[in-house]
C-alpha positions as CSV (number, residue, x, y, z in Angstrom):
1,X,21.0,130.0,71.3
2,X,22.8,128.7,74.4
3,X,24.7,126.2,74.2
4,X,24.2,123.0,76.5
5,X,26.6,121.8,79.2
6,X,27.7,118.5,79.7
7,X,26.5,116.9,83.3
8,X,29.6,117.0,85.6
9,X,31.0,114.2,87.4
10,X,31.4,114.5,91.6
11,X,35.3,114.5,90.4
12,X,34.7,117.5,88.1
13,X,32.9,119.1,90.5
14,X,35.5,118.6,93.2
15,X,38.0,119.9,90.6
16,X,36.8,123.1,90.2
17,X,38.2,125.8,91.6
18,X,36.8,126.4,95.3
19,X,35.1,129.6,94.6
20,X,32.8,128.2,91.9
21,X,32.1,125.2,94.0
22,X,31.3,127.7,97.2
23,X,27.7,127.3,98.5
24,X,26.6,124.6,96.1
25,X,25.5,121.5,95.6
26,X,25.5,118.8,92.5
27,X,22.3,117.6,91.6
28,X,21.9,115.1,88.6
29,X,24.9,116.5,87.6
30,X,24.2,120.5,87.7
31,X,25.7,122.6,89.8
32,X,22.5,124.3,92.2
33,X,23.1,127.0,94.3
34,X,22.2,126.3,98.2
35,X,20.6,129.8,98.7
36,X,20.6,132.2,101.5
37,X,18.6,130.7,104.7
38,X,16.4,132.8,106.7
39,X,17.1,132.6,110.3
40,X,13.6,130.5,111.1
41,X,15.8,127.3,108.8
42,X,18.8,128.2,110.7
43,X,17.4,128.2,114.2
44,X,15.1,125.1,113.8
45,X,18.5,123.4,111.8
46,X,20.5,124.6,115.0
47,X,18.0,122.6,117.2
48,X,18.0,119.5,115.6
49,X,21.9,119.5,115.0
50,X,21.9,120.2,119.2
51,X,19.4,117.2,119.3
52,X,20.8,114.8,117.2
53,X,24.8,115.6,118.2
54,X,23.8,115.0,121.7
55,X,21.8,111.4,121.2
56,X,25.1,110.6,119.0
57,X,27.5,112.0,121.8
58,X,25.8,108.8,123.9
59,X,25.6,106.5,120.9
60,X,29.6,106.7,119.6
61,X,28.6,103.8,117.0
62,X,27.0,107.7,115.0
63,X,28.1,110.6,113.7
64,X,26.1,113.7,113.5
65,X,27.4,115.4,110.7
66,X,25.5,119.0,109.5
67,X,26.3,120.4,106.1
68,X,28.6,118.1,105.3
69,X,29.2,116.6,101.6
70,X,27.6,113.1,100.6
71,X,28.9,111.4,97.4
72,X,25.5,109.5,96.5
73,X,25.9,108.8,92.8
74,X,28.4,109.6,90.1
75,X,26.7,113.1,89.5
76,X,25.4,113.9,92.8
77,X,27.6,115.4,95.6
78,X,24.8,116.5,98.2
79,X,24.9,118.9,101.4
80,X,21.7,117.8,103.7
81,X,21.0,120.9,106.3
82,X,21.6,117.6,109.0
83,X,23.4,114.0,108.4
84,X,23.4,110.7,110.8
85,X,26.3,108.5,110.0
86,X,28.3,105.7,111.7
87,X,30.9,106.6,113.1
88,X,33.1,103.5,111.2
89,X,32.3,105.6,107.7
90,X,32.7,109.0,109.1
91,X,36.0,107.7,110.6
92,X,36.9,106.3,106.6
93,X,36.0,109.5,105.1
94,X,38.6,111.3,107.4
95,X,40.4,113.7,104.7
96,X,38.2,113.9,102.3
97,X,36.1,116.2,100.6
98,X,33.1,114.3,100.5
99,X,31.5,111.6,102.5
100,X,31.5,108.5,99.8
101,X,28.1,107.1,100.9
102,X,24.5,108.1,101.8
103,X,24.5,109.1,105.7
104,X,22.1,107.1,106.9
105,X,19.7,110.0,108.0
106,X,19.2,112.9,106.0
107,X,17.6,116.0,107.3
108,X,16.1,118.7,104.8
109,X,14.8,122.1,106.3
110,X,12.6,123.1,103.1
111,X,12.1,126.4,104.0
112,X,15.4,127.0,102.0
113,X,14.8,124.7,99.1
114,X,12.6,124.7,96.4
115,X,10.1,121.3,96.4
116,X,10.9,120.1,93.4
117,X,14.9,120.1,94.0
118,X,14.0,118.8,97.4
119,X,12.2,115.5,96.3
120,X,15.1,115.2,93.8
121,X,17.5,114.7,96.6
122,X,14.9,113.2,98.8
123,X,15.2,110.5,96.1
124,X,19.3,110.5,95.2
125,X,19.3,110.2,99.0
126,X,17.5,106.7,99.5
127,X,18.7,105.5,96.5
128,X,22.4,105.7,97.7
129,X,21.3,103.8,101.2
130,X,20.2,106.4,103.0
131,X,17.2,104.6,105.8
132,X,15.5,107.7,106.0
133,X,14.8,111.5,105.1
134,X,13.2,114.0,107.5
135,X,11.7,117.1,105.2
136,X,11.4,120.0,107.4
137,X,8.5,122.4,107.0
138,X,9.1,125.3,109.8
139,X,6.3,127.8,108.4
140,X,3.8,124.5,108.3
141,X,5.4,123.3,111.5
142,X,5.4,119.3,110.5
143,X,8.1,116.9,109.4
144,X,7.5,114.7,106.4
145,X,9.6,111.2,107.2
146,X,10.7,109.9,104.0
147,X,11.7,105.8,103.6
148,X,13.3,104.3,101.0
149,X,10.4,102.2,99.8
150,X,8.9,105.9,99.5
151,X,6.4,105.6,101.7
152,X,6.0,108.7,104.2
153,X,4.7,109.9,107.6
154,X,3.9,113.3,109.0
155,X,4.6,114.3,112.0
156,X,2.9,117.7,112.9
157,X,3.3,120.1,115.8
158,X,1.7,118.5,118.8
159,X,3.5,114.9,118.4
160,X,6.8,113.4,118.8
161,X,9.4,112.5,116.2
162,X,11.0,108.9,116.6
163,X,12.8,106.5,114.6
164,X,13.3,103.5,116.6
165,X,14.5,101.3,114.3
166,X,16.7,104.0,113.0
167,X,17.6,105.8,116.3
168,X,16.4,103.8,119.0
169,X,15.5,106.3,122.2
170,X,15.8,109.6,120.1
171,X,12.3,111.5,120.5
172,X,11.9,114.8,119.8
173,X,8.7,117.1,120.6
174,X,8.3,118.8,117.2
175,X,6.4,121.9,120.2
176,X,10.6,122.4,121.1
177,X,11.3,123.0,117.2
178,X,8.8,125.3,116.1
179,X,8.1,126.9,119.8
Protein backbone atom coordinates (compact mmCIF):
# COMPACT_ATOMS: atom_id res chain seq x y z
CA UNK A 1 0.00 0.00 0.00
CA UNK A 2 1.36 3.38 -0.83
CA UNK A 3 1.37 5.71 1.32
CA UNK A 4 -0.34 9.23 0.59
CA UNK A 5 1.48 12.59 0.28
CA UNK A 6 0.51 15.58 1.80
CA UNK A 7 -0.46 18.57 -0.98
CA UNK A 8 2.58 20.96 -1.09
CA UNK A 9 2.48 24.57 -0.53
CA UNK A 10 4.03 27.07 -3.57
CA UNK A 11 6.76 27.67 -0.59
CA UNK A 12 7.42 23.88 -0.30
CA UNK A 13 7.63 23.56 -3.69
CA UNK A 14 10.04 26.47 -4.15
CA UNK A 15 12.05 24.89 -1.35
CA UNK A 16 12.86 21.88 -3.01
CA UNK A 17 15.89 21.27 -4.23
CA UNK A 18 16.10 22.66 -8.01
CA UNK A 19 16.52 19.35 -9.69
CA UNK A 20 13.24 17.90 -8.31
CA UNK A 21 11.46 21.08 -9.17
CA UNK A 22 13.11 21.05 -12.90
CA UNK A 23 10.42 20.86 -15.69
CA UNK A 24 7.41 21.02 -13.44
CA UNK A 25 4.58 22.49 -12.47
CA UNK A 26 2.24 22.49 -9.05
CA UNK A 27 -1.14 21.70 -9.67
CA UNK A 28 -3.69 21.56 -6.71
CA UNK A 29 -0.81 20.91 -4.84
CA UNK A 30 1.00 17.94 -6.91
CA UNK A 31 3.97 18.19 -8.41
CA UNK A 32 3.08 17.41 -12.56
CA UNK A 33 5.59 16.92 -14.90
CA UNK A 34 5.53 19.49 -18.05
CA UNK A 35 6.49 16.79 -20.59
CA UNK A 36 8.57 16.83 -23.59
CA UNK A 37 6.90 19.15 -26.52
CA UNK A 38 6.98 18.17 -30.05
CA UNK A 39 8.32 20.73 -32.34
CA UNK A 40 4.56 21.54 -33.93
CA UNK A 41 3.89 23.11 -29.78
CA UNK A 42 7.15 24.73 -29.95
CA UNK A 43 6.98 26.36 -33.29
CA UNK A 44 3.30 27.57 -33.03
CA UNK A 45 4.38 28.73 -29.10
CA UNK A 46 7.44 30.50 -30.83
CA UNK A 47 4.91 32.43 -33.05
CA UNK A 48 2.67 33.66 -30.72
CA UNK A 49 5.52 34.58 -28.12
CA UNK A 50 6.97 36.64 -31.54
CA UNK A 51 3.40 38.03 -31.82
CA UNK A 52 2.53 38.90 -28.53
CA UNK A 53 6.30 40.28 -27.49
CA UNK A 54 6.02 42.56 -30.43
CA UNK A 55 2.29 44.12 -29.70
CA UNK A 56 3.81 44.54 -25.94
CA UNK A 57 7.19 46.05 -27.35
CA UNK A 58 4.51 49.01 -28.55
CA UNK A 59 2.32 48.72 -25.52
CA UNK A 60 5.11 49.13 -22.49
CA UNK A 61 2.01 49.30 -19.88
CA UNK A 62 2.55 44.72 -20.86
CA UNK A 63 4.80 42.31 -20.38
CA UNK A 64 5.04 39.25 -22.55
CA UNK A 65 6.26 36.73 -20.35
CA UNK A 66 6.62 32.83 -21.89
CA UNK A 67 7.20 30.01 -19.42
CA UNK A 68 7.41 31.95 -16.70
CA UNK A 69 6.08 30.96 -13.05
CA UNK A 70 2.54 32.22 -11.81
CA UNK A 71 1.73 31.93 -8.02
CA UNK A 72 -2.20 31.59 -8.45
CA UNK A 73 -3.23 29.96 -5.24
CA UNK A 74 -1.53 28.54 -2.17
CA UNK A 75 -0.89 25.13 -4.04
CA UNK A 76 -0.67 26.12 -7.49
CA UNK A 77 2.63 27.54 -9.00
CA UNK A 78 1.81 27.38 -12.86
CA UNK A 79 4.08 27.63 -16.12
CA UNK A 80 1.55 28.74 -19.12
CA UNK A 81 3.46 27.98 -22.65
CA UNK A 82 2.64 32.14 -23.06
CA UNK A 83 1.78 34.95 -20.27
CA UNK A 84 0.49 38.76 -20.81
CA UNK A 85 1.22 40.80 -17.78
CA UNK A 86 1.51 44.57 -16.91
CA UNK A 87 4.49 45.70 -16.91
CA UNK A 88 3.82 47.47 -13.13
CA UNK A 89 3.60 43.56 -11.73
CA UNK A 90 6.24 42.10 -13.87
CA UNK A 91 8.31 45.09 -12.67
CA UNK A 92 7.26 43.92 -8.68
CA UNK A 93 8.07 40.39 -9.24
CA UNK A 94 11.64 41.45 -10.28
CA UNK A 95 13.78 38.66 -8.25
CA UNK A 96 11.62 36.31 -7.66
CA UNK A 97 10.89 32.93 -8.40
CA UNK A 98 7.48 33.19 -9.23
CA UNK A 99 5.13 35.83 -10.57
CA UNK A 100 2.68 36.38 -7.34
CA UNK A 101 -0.49 36.92 -9.43
CA UNK A 102 -2.44 35.48 -12.40
CA UNK A 103 -0.89 37.16 -15.75
CA UNK A 104 -3.64 38.53 -17.17
CA UNK A 105 -3.45 36.32 -20.44
CA UNK A 106 -2.69 32.86 -20.32
CA UNK A 107 -1.72 30.87 -23.35
CA UNK A 108 -2.01 26.90 -23.33
CA UNK A 109 -0.61 24.99 -26.40
CA UNK A 110 -2.54 21.58 -25.61
CA UNK A 111 -0.72 19.55 -27.91
CA UNK A 112 1.61 19.03 -24.82
CA UNK A 113 -0.87 18.77 -22.08
CA UNK A 114 -3.21 16.27 -21.22
CA UNK A 115 -7.17 17.93 -21.25
CA UNK A 116 -8.06 17.15 -18.13
CA UNK A 117 -4.76 18.85 -16.43
CA UNK A 118 -5.34 21.60 -18.95
CA UNK A 119 -8.98 22.66 -17.89
CA UNK A 120 -7.54 22.33 -14.28
CA UNK A 121 -5.27 25.17 -14.86
CA UNK A 122 -7.66 26.77 -17.40
CA UNK A 123 -9.70 27.14 -14.13
CA UNK A 124 -6.76 27.91 -11.26
CA UNK A 125 -5.97 30.52 -13.98
CA UNK A 126 -9.23 32.71 -13.93
CA UNK A 127 -9.76 32.13 -10.63
CA UNK A 128 -6.50 33.99 -9.60
CA UNK A 129 -7.59 37.09 -12.04
CA UNK A 130 -6.48 35.94 -15.06
CA UNK A 131 -9.13 37.97 -17.99
CA UNK A 132 -8.58 35.31 -20.34
CA UNK A 133 -7.10 31.84 -21.48
CA UNK A 134 -6.27 30.89 -25.13
CA UNK A 135 -6.17 26.79 -25.36
CA UNK A 136 -4.12 25.97 -28.33
CA UNK A 137 -5.09 23.05 -30.55
CA UNK A 138 -2.18 22.89 -33.36
CA UNK A 139 -3.26 19.25 -34.82
CA UNK A 140 -7.15 20.73 -34.81
CA UNK A 141 -5.84 24.12 -35.93
CA UNK A 142 -8.40 26.30 -33.57
CA UNK A 143 -8.02 28.28 -30.40
CA UNK A 144 -10.50 27.85 -27.60
CA UNK A 145 -10.82 31.50 -25.70
CA UNK A 146 -11.43 30.82 -22.20
CA UNK A 147 -13.14 33.88 -19.84
CA UNK A 148 -13.54 33.86 -16.40
CA UNK A 149 -17.32 33.68 -16.26
CA UNK A 150 -16.33 30.32 -18.29
CA UNK A 151 -17.86 31.09 -21.19
CA UNK A 152 -15.71 30.22 -24.47
CA UNK A 153 -15.21 31.01 -28.21
CA UNK A 154 -13.50 29.22 -30.95
CA UNK A 155 -11.58 30.59 -33.25
CA UNK A 156 -10.63 28.10 -36.15
CA UNK A 157 -8.18 28.30 -39.02
CA UNK A 158 -9.66 30.78 -41.47
CA UNK A 159 -10.40 33.68 -38.83
CA UNK A 160 -8.67 36.14 -36.78
CA UNK A 161 -7.92 36.10 -33.10
CA UNK A 162 -8.71 39.41 -31.08
CA UNK A 163 -9.17 40.52 -27.75
CA UNK A 164 -10.08 44.04 -27.80
CA UNK A 165 -11.01 44.63 -24.61
CA UNK A 166 -8.06 42.58 -23.44
CA UNK A 167 -5.43 43.67 -26.10
CA UNK A 168 -6.93 46.37 -28.02
CA UNK A 169 -5.32 46.23 -31.89
CA UNK A 170 -3.64 42.72 -31.40
CA UNK A 171 -5.16 40.43 -34.38
CA UNK A 172 -3.73 37.50 -35.35
CA UNK A 173 -4.65 35.21 -38.52
CA UNK A 174 -4.78 31.81 -36.83
CA UNK A 175 -3.69 30.77 -41.33
CA UNK A 176 0.09 32.36 -39.93
CA UNK A 177 0.00 29.79 -36.84
CA UNK A 178 -0.90 26.70 -38.26
CA UNK A 179 0.45 27.56 -42.08
Amino acid sequence: MAASVAPLTVEQFLALPEELTLRKELIDGEMVDMGSANWDHEIVKGLITARLGAYALQNSHLFCAPESMFRVAPGNALIPDVAMVAMEDAKRASNAKTHPIAPILAVEIVSSEQSRRAMKKVKRYLEAGARAVWLVYPEEEWIEVIYPDFTARYIRKHETIEEPALLPGFSLRLAELFS
